[in-house]
C-alpha positions as CSV (number, residue, x, y, z in Angstrom):
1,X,167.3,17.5,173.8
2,X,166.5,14.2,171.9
3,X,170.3,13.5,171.3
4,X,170.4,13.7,175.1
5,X,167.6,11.6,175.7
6,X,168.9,8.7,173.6
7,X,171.4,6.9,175.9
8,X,172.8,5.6,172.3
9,X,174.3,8.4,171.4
10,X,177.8,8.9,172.7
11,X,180.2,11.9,173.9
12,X,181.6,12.0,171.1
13,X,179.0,12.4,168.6
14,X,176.9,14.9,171.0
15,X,179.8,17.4,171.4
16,X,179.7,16.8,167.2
17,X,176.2,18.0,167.0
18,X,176.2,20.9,170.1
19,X,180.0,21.9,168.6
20,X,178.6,25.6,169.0
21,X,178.2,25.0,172.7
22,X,180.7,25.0,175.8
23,X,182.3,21.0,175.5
24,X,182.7,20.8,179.3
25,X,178.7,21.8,179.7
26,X,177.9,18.9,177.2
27,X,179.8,16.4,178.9
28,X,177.7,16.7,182.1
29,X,174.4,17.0,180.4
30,X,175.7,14.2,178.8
31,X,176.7,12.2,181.7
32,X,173.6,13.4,184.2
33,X,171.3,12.3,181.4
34,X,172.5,9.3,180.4
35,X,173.7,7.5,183.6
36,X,171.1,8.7,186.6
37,X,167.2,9.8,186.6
38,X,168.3,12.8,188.5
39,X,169.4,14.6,185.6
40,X,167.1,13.3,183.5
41,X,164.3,15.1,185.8
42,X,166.3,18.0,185.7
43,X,166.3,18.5,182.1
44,X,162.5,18.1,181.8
45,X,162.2,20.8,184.0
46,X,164.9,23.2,182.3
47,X,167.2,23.5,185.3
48,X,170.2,23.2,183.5
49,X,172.6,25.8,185.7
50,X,173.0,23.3,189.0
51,X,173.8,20.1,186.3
52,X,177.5,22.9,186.2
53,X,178.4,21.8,189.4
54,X,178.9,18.4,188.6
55,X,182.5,16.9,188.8
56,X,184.2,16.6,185.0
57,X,184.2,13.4,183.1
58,X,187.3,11.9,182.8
59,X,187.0,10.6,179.2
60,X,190.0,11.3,177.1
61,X,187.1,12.0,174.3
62,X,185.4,14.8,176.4
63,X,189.0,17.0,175.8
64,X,189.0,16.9,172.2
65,X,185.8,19.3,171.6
66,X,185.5,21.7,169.0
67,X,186.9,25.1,170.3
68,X,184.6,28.1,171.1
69,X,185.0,31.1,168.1
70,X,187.1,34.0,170.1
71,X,184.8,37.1,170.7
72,X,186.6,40.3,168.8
73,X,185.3,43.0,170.9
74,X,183.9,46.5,168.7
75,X,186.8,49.6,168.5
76,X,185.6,52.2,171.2
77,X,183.6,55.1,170.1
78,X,184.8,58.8,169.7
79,X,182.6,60.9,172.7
80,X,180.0,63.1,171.4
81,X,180.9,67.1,171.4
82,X,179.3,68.7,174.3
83,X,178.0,71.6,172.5
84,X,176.4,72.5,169.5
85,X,178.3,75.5,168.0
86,X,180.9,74.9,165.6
87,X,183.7,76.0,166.8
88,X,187.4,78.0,165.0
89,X,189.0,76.1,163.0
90,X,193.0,76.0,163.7
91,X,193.7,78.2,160.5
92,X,191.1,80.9,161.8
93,X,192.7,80.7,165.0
94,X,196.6,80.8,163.5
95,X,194.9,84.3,161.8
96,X,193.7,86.2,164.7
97,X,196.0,88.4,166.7
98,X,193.7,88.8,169.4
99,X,193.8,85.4,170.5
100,X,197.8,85.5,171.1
101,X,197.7,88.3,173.9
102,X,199.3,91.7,173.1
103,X,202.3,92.5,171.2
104,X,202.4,89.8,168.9
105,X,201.3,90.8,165.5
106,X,200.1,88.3,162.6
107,X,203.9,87.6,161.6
108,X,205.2,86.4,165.3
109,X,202.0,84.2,164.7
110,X,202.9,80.1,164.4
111,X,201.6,78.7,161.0
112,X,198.3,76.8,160.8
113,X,200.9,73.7,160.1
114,X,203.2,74.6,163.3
115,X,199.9,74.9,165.4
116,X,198.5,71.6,164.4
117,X,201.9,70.4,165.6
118,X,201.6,72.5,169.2
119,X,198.3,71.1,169.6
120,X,199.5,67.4,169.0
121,X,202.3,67.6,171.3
122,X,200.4,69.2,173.8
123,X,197.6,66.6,174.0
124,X,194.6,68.7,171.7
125,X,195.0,67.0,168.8
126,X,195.8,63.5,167.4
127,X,196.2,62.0,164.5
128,X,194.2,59.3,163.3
129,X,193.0,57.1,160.3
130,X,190.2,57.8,158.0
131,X,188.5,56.2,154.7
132,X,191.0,53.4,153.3
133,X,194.3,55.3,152.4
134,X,193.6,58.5,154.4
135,X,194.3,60.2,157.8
136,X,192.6,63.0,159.7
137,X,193.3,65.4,162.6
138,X,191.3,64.8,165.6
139,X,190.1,67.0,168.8
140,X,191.5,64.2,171.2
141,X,188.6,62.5,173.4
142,X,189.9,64.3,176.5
143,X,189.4,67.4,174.8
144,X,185.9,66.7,173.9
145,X,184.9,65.8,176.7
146,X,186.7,68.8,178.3
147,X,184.2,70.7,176.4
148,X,187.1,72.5,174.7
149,X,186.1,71.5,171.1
150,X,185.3,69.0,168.6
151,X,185.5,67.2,164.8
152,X,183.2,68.6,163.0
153,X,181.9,65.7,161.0
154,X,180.2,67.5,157.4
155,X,178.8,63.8,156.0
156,X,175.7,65.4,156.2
157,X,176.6,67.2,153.5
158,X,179.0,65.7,151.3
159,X,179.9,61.8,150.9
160,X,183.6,60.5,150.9
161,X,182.7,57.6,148.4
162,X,180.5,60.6,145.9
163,X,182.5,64.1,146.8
164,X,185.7,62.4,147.4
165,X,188.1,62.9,150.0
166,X,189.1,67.1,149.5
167,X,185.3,67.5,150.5
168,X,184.3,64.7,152.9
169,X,186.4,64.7,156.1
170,X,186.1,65.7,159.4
171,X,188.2,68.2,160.7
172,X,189.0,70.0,164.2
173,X,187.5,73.1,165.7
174,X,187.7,74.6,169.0
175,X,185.3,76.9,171.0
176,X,185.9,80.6,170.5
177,X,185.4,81.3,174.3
178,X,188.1,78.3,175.2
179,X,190.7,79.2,172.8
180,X,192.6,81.4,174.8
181,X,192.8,78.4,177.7
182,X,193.8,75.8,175.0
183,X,196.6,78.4,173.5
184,X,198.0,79.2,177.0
185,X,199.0,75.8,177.4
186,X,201.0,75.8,174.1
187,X,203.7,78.0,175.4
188,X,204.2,79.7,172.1
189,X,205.2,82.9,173.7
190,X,207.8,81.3,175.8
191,X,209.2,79.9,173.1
192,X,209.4,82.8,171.5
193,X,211.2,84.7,174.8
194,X,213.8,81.7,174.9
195,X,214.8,82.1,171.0
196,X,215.3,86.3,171.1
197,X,217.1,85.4,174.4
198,X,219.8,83.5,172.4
199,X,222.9,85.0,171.2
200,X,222.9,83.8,167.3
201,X,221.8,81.9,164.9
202,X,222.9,78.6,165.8
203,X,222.6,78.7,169.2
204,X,218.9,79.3,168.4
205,X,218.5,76.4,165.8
206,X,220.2,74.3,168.8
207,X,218.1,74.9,171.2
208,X,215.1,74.5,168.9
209,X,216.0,71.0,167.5
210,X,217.2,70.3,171.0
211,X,213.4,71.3,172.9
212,X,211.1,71.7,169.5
213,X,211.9,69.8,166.8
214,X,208.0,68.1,166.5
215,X,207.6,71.9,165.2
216,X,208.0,71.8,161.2
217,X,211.3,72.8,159.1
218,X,209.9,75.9,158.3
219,X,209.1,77.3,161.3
220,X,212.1,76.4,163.0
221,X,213.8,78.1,160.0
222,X,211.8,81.4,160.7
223,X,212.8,80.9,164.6
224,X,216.4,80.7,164.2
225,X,217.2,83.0,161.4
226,X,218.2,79.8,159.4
227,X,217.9,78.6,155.6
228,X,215.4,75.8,155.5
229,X,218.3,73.4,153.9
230,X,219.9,73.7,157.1
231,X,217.1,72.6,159.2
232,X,216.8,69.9,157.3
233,X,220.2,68.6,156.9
234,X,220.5,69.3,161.0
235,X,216.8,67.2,161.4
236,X,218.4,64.4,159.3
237,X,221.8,64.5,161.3
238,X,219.8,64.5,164.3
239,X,216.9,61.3,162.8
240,X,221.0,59.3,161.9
241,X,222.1,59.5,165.3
């Protein structure tokens, strides 16, 4: 508080020194100090908070301060899983017949690349960045806090930088006892019922590409009882439009 002190020193050149601190706060410490005892009494004490209720100086000089840095605030944090188990991953899930209620055997089953898709669209799973060039799947936050699931994160045990990327990722599970809740809300078996409704083939690959076409080629291929060229030339007709 020396510069203060020393009614030499000028606006100008204090705002220069204190460039790290708010330019309006330095022009009343400079003014209160400088100009009347009152301030100057105040600063002895350390009561600098009431000196921010004096009126502005009207110096051209005391508007041409240094700007503050801008604060860049941290990304948000993933939530914690709520348990500790593991969890199925979303190919053991695609594999077991009892979690798909009855009368649907392994081959009315969707793929584990069609149920990644059904949980995405449905709001279970997102996909999201990871390492430099990478991207992962992700048990969304809602879901985690939900207590439905989680990414299980194995860095513990393998290192993306040493083991390299087929190794060291994280990856979605859900709980075995909430799996049946989080598949009910995929409607897979209505979509099912709505394709055998259909008459033919391309009335089925309509209505698919019309209500399902975030489902992959292939499976919409299976679905309709169409070659996968087809799918694709209809999915790129479709992307054109």
């Amino acid at each position: 508080m020396d510069l203060f002190r020393d009614r030499r020193t000028s606006l100008t050149e204090a705002q220069d020194a204190l460039y790290g601190d708010d330019p309006e706060v330095v022009a009343r410490l400079h003014e209160a100090i400088t100009e009347t005892h009152w301030g100057r009494s105040r600063l002895a004490m350390g009561d600098y908070g009431s000196l921010m209720e004096l009126p502005l100086l009207s110096e051209p000089e005391a508007t041409t301060a240094r700007p503050k840095p801008l604060h860049i605030p941290k990304p948000p944090t993933r939530p914690k899983a709520q348990r500790k188990e593991r969890g199925l991953t979303i190919q053991a899930i695609a594999d077991r017949s009892d979690l798909w209620g009855e009368g649907l055997d392994c081959h009315h089953h969707p793929s584990k690349e069609a149920l990644y898709r059904l949980l995405e669209e449905n709001g279970w799973l997102e996909r999201a960045p990871f390492g430099r060039e990478q991207s992962r799947w992700f048990v969304t936050d809602k879901a985690v806090e939900g207590g439905y699931g989680q990414t299980v994160d194995p860095s513990n045990v393998h290192s993306l930088t040493l083991s390299g990327g087929r190794k060291a990722f994280p990856f979605p599970v859900f709980y075995e006892d909430k799996v049946k809740d989080v598949l009910w809300t995929l409607g897979w078996d209505m979509i099912l019922k709505a394709v055998d409704a259909l008459e033919d083939k391309k009335a089925r690959l309509a209505w698919l590409m019309n209500h399902h076409a975030y489902l992959p080629s292939q499976t919409i291929a299976d679905l309709s009882g169409m070659g996968i060229a087809t799918v694709k030339r209809r999915r790129q007709q479709n992307d054109t439009q």
